[in-house]
C-alpha positions in Angstrom: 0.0 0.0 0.0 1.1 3.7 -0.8 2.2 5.6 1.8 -0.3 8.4 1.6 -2.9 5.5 2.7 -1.4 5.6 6.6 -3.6 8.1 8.6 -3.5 7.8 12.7 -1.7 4.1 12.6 -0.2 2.5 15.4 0.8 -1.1 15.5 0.0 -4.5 15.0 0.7 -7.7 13.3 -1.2 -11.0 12.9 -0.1 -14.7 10.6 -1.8 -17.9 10.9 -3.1 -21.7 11.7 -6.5 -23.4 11.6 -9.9 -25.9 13.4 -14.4 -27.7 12.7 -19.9 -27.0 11.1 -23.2 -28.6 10.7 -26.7 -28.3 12.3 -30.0 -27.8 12.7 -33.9 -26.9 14.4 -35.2 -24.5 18.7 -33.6 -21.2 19.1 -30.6 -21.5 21.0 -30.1 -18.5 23.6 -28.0 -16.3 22.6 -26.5 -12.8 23.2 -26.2 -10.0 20.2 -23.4 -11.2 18.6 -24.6 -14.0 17.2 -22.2 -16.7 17.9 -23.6 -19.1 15.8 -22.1 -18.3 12.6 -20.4 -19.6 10.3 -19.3 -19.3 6.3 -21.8 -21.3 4.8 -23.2 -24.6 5.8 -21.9 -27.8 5.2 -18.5 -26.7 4.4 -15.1 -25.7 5.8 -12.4 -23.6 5.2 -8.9 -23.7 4.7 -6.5 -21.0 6.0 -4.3 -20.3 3.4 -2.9 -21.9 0.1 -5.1 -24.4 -0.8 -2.0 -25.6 -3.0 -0.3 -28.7 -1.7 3.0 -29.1 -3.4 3.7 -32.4 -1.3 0.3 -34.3 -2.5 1.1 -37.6 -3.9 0.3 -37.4 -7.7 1.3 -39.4 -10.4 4.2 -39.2 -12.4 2.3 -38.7 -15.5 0.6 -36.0 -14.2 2.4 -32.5 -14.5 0.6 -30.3 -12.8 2.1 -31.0 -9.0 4.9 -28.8 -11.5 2.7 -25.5 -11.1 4.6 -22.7 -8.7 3.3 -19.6 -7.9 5.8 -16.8 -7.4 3.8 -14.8 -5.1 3.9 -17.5 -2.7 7.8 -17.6 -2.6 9.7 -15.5 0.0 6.5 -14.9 1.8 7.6 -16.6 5.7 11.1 -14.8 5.1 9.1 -11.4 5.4 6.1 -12.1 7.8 7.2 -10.5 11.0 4.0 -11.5 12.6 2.5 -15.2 12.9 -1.6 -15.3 14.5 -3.2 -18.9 15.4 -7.3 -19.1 16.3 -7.5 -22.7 17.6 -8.8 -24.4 20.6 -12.8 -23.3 20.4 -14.8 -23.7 24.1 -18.2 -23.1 24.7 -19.0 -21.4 27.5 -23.0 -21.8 28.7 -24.9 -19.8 31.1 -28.1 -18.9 32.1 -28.3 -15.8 30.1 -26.3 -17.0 26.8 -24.6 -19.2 25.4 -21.3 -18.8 23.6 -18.0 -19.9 21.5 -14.3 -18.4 22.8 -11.3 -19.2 20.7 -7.8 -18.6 21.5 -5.7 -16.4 19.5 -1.8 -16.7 20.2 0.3 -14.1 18.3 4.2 -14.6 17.5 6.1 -11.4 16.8 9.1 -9.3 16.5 7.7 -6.0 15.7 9.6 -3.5 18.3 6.0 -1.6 19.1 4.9 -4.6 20.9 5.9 -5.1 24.8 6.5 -8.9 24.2 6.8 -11.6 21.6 4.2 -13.8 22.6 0.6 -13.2 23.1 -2.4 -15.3 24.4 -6.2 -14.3 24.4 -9.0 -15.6 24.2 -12.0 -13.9 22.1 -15.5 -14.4 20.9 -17.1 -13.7 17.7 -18.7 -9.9 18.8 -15.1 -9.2 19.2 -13.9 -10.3 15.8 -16.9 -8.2 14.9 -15.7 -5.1 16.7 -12.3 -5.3 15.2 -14.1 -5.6 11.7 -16.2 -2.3 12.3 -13.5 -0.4 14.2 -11.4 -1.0 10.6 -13.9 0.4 8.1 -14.8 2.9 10.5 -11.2 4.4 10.2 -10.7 3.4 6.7 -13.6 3.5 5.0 -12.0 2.5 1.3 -9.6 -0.2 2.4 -10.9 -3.5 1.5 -11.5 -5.5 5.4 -11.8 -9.2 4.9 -15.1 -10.6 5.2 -16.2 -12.7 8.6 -18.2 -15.6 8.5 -22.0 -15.4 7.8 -24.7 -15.3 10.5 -27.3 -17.7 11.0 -28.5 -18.8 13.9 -29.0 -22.2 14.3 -31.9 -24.1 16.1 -32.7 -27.2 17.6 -29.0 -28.1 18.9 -29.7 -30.1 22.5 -26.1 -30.7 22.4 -25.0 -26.8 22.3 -22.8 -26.7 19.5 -21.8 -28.8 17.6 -18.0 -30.2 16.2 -17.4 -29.5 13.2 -19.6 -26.1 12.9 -17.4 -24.5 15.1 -14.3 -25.9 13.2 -15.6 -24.4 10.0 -16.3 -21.2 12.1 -12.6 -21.3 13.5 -10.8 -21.7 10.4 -12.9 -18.5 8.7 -11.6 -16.4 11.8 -8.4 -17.4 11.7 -8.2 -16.7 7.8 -9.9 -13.5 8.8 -7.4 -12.6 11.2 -4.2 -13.7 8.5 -5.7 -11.7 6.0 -6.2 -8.6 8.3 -2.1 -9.2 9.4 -0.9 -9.5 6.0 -2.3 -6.2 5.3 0.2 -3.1 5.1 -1.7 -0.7 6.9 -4.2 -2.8 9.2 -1.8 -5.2 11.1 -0.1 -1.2 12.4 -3.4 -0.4 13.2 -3.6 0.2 17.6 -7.3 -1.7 17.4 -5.4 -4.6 15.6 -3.0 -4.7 17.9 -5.1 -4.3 21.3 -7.2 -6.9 19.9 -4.1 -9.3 20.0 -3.0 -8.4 23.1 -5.7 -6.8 25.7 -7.5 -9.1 28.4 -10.6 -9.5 27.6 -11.2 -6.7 30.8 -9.1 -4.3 29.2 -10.7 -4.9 25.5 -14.0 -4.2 27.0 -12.7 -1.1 28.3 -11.1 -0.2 24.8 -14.6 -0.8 23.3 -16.5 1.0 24.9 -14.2 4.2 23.9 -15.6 4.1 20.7 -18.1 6.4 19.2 -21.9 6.6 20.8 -24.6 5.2 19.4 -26.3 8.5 19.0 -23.1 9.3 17.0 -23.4 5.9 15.0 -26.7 6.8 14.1 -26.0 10.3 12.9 -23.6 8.3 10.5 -25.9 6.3 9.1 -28.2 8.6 8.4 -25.3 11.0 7.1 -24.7 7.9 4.7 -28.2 7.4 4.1 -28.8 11.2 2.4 -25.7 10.9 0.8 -26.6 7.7 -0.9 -29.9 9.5 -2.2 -27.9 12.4 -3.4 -25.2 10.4 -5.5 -22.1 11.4 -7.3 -22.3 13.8 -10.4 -18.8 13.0 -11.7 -17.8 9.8 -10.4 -14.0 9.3 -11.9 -14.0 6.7 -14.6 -11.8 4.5 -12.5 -14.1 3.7 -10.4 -17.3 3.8 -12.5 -15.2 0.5 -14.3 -14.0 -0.6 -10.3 -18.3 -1.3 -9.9 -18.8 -2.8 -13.1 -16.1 -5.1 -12.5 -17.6 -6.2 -9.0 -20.8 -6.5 -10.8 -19.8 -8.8 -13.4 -17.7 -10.6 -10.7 -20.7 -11.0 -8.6 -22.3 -12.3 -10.9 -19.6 -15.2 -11.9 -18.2 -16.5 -8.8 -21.8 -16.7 -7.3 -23.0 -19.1 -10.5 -19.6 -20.6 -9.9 -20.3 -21.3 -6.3 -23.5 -22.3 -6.3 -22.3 -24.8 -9.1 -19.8 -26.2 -7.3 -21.4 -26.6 -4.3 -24.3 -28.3 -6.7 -21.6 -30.6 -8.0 -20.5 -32.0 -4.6 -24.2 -32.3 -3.4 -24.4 -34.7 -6.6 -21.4 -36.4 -6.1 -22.5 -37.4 -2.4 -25.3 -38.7 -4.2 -23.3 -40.6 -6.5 -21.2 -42.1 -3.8 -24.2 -43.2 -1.7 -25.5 -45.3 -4.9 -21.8 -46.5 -5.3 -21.6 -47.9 -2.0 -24.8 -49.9 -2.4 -23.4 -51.8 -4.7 -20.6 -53.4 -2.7 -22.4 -55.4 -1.0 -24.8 -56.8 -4.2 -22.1 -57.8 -5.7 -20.3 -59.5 -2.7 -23.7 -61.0 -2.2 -24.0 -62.4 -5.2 -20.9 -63.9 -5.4 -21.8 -66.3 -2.6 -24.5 -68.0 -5.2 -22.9 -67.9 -8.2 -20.0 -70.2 -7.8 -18.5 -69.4 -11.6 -18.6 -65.7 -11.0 -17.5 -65.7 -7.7 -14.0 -64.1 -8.7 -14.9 -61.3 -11.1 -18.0 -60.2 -8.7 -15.6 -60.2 -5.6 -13.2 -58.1 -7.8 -16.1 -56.1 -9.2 -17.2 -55.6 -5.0 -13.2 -54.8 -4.2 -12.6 -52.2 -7.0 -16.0 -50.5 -6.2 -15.2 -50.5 -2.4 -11.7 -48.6 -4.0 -13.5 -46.0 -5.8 -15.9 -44.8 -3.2 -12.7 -44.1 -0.8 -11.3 -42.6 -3.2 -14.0 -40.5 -4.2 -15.4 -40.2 -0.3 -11.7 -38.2 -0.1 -12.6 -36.0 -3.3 -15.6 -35.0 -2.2 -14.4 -33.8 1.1 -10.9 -31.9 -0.8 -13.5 -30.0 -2.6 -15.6 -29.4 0.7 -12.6 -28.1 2.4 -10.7 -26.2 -0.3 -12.8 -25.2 -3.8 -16.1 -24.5 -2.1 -14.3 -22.1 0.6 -12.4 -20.0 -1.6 -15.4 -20.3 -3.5 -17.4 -18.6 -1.3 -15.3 -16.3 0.7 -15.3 -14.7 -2.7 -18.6 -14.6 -3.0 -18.9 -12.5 0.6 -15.7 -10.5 -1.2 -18.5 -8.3 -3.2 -20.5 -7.5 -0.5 -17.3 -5.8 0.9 -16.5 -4.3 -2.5 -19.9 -2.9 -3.0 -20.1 -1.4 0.7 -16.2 0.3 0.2 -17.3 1.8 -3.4 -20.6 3.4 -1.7 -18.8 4.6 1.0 -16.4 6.2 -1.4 -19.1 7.8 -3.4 -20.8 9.3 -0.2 -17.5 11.1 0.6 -18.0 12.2 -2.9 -21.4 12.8 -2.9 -20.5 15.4 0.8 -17.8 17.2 -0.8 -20.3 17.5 -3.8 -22.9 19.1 -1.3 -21.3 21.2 0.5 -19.2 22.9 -2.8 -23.1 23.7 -3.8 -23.4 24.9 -0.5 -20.4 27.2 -0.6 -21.5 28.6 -4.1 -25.0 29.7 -2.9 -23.1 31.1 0.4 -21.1 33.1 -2.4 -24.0 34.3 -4.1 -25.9 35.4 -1.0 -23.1 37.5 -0.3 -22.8 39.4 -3.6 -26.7 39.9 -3.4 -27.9 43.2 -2.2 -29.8 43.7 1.0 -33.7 42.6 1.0 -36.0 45.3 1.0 -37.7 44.0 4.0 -34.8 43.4 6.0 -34.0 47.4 5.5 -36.9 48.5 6.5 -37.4 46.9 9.6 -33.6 47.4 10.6 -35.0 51.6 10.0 -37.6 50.8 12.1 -35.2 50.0 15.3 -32.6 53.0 14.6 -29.9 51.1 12.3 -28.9 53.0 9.4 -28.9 50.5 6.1 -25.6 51.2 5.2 -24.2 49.5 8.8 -26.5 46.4 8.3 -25.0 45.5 5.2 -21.8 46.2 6.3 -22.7 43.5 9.4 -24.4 41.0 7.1 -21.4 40.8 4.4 -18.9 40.5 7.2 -21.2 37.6 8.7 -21.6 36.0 5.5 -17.7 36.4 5.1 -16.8 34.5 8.0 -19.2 31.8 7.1 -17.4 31.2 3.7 -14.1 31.3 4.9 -15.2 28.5 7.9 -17.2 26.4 5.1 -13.7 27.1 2.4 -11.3 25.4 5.6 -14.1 22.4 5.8 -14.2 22.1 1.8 -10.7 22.2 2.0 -11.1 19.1 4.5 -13.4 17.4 2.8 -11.4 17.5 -0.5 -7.7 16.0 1.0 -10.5 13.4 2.6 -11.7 12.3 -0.7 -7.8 12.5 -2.2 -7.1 10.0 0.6 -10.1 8.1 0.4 -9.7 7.7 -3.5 -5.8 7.0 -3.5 -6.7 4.4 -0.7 -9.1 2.4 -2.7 -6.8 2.7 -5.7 -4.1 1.1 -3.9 -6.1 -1.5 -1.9 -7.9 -2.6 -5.2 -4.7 -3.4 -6.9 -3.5 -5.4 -4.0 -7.0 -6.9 -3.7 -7.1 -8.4 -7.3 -3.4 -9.4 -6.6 -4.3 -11.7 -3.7 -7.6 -12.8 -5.2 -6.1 -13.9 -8.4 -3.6 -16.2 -6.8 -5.9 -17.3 -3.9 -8.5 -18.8 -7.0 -5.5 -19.8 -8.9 -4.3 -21.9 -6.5 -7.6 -23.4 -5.8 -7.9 -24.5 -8.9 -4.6 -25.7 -9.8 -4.8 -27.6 -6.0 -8.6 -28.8 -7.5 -6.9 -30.2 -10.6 -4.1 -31.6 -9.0 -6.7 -33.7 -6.7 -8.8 -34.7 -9.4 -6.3 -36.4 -11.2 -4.7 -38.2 -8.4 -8.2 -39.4 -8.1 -8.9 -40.1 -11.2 -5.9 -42.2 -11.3 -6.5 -44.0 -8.8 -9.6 -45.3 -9.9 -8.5 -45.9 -13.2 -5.4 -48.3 -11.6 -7.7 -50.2 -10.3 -10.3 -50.9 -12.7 -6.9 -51.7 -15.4 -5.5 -53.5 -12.4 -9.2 -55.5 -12.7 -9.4 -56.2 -16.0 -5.5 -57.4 -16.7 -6.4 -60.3 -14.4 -9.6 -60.9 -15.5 -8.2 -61.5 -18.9 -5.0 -63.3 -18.0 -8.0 -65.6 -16.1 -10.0 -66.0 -19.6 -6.7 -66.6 -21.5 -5.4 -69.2 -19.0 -9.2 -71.2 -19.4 -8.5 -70.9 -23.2 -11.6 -68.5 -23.8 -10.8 -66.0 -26.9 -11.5 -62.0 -26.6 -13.9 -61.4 -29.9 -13.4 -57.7 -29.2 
């Protein structure tokens, strides 16, 4: 990120590790941060690279070859590692709730220490989201996990939805310490290393929500306004995140389609072993091939039970963290266009200021300013020296307002190049690692049904029975 970007920094850091989803039907009791959420359903994440460069493939296959330059060097610069593992639910008789710990490893100089343990819920994670955009309203902040709020779960929560919800935090958390300008942020780095006491305390120092409110609504009229001369840059920046939208949700919901399917297909598969073995036990000439036709089966569905759950835990998740990517692009390009749509208003406001002042005195206001002993000539005198102070105080706040959109525009600029950067190679990867499984898969399977036939024929040949194909 440019250096222009860095308003009131401080200092922080934050890296990585990983941890469990699934539910369903009563309301659980729970406080206003929803604890119960998680990235989608059914699905996990990974935190990080989805690319494996140790996976066993086959020699034939050439795509374990792939390397990605961006992913070189990377632990030689990190000066700042963050885990979120080991999840505990905490229950009582007001809510119910999910605490992770987060350990941080670091050498930056602006921490007291080099090790760090906390332990934090998801409102907190929250917080530290809003207390980002708040202060930088066009850098990109990594999405959190969805909310839902899950009913019916007698046994609190369960295993593998707070594994999935663990993984998305700690790729939250990586993401927000990889970033130039957030990981030196002091929220970041409070959030890493406060008690949860003196986090509290740090909290509640935020704005009010009076003030929140006056925000929104601020955002709301601004909204309504619009921009009259939105650059080109980033006219194209929201038709890209359109058209983006618009393909990596098809694209997820595909995928995720494709696995459902492929559940399916393994379900049917497994039926089969035990026809076949079955069947073998009655039909004393095909005994052999149906026990081999049972064995190769039993093969494939473990191979594809472990394809199925790659794509659960690598495609679909970079998949749809994606997918919650434009609703954070969307948000950062309207907050950039309010800042727009302000400066907008209030250089109309400054104009009509202008032309009240060059406009002559109101009959009216003469008259009745006669009426009480002031000549005419000494109330215009008062009014333009009135009016002239207001324009010089609204000229400082335009001024303001115009090095806020500067900073606001070069910030988005910046954080949008970097943004594609990591997305591009975060999709790339997924794909390449897809691939990469597929074929070690594929292979697989296609050993063993070879492996199948080679004897069956060395079987027909050795009875003397001839191949008409």
């Amino acid at each position: 990120m440019s250096d222009p970007v860095v308003d009131n920094a401080v200092t922080s850091g934050n890296s990585s590790v990983a941890i469990p989803t699934d539910i369903s039907g009563q309301i659980l009791d729970l406080d206003e941060d929803d604890d119960l959420e998680v990235f989608s359903k059914g699905t996990t994440l990974t935190e990080g690279s989805s690319f494996n460069a140790s996976m066993q493939t086959s020699p034939a296959s050439m795509i374990n070859q792939y390397k990605f330059e961006e992913e070189e060097g990377d632990a030689d610069t990190k000066d700042i590692f963050v885990t979120v593992d080991n999840p505990e639910s905490l229950v009582t008789a007001i809510e119910t709730y999910v605490t992770y710990r987060v350990m941080t490893k670091t050498t930056r100089s602006e921490f007291d220490a080099s090790e760090f343990e906390v332990r934090r819920r998801y409102q907190d994670f929250l917080w530290l989201k809003g207390r980002l955009e708040e202060a930088h309203p066009t850098l990109i902040v990594h999405p959190l996990p969805e909310k839902f709020v899950m009913k019916g779960m007698v046994e609190r929560f369960n295993e593998d939805f707070i594994e999935t919800r663990r993984k998305a935090l700690h790729r939250f958390l990586n993401r927000i310490a990889e970033h130039p300008i957030f990981s030196s942020t002091e929220d970041f780095k409070i959030f890493l290393t406060a008690e949860s006491g003196e986090l509290t305390s740090h909290k509640k120092q935020g704005p009010s929500f009076l003030s929140r409110m006056g925000e929104t609504v601020k955002a709301v009229a601004a909204s309504v306004r619009g921009v009259r001369n939105r650059p080109e840059e980033f006219t194209d920046m929201q038709e890209y995140v359109e058209a983006f939208t618009q393909k990596i949700g098809s694209l997820d919901k595909v995928s995720q389609r494709i696995v459902r399917e492929k559940k399916e297909h393994l379900e049917e598969l497994k039926e089969c072993v035990p026809i076949y073995t079955l069947w073998s036990q009655s039909e004393e000439e095909l005994a052999e091939p149906l026990k081999s036709m049972a064995g190769c089966l039993d093969s494939c569905c473990k191979e594809t039970e472990e394809q199925v759950k790659e794509l659960n835990d690598h495609l679909i998740p970079a998949l749809h963290e994606y997918v919650l990517c434009t609703e954070t692009l969307k948000a950062v390009l309207r907050r950039r266009d309010n800042i727009q749509a302000d400066f907008e208003a209030k250089t109309e406001a400054l104009a009509m200021k202008k032309a009240d002042k060059d406009a002559e005195s109101k009959v009216l206001s003469l008259a009745w300013d006669s009426l009480v002993g002031r000549s005419p000539e000494e109330v215009k005198q008062q009014k333009q020296q009135k009016l002239k102070g207001e324009i010089k105080e609204m000229r400082d706040e335009l001024d303001k307002m115009e090095d806020r959109l500067e900073w606001a525009n070069n910030a988005l600029k910046s954080d949008w190049t970097r943004w594609q950067k990591v997305m591009r190679t975060d999709l790339r990867s997924a794909f390449v690692d897809t691939a990469e499984r597929n074929v070690n898969c594929y292979e697989k399977c296609l050993a063993v049904w070879e492996s199948f036939l080679h004897s069956q024929r060395t079987e027909a040949e050795g009875n003397g029975e001839v191949d008409c194909s």
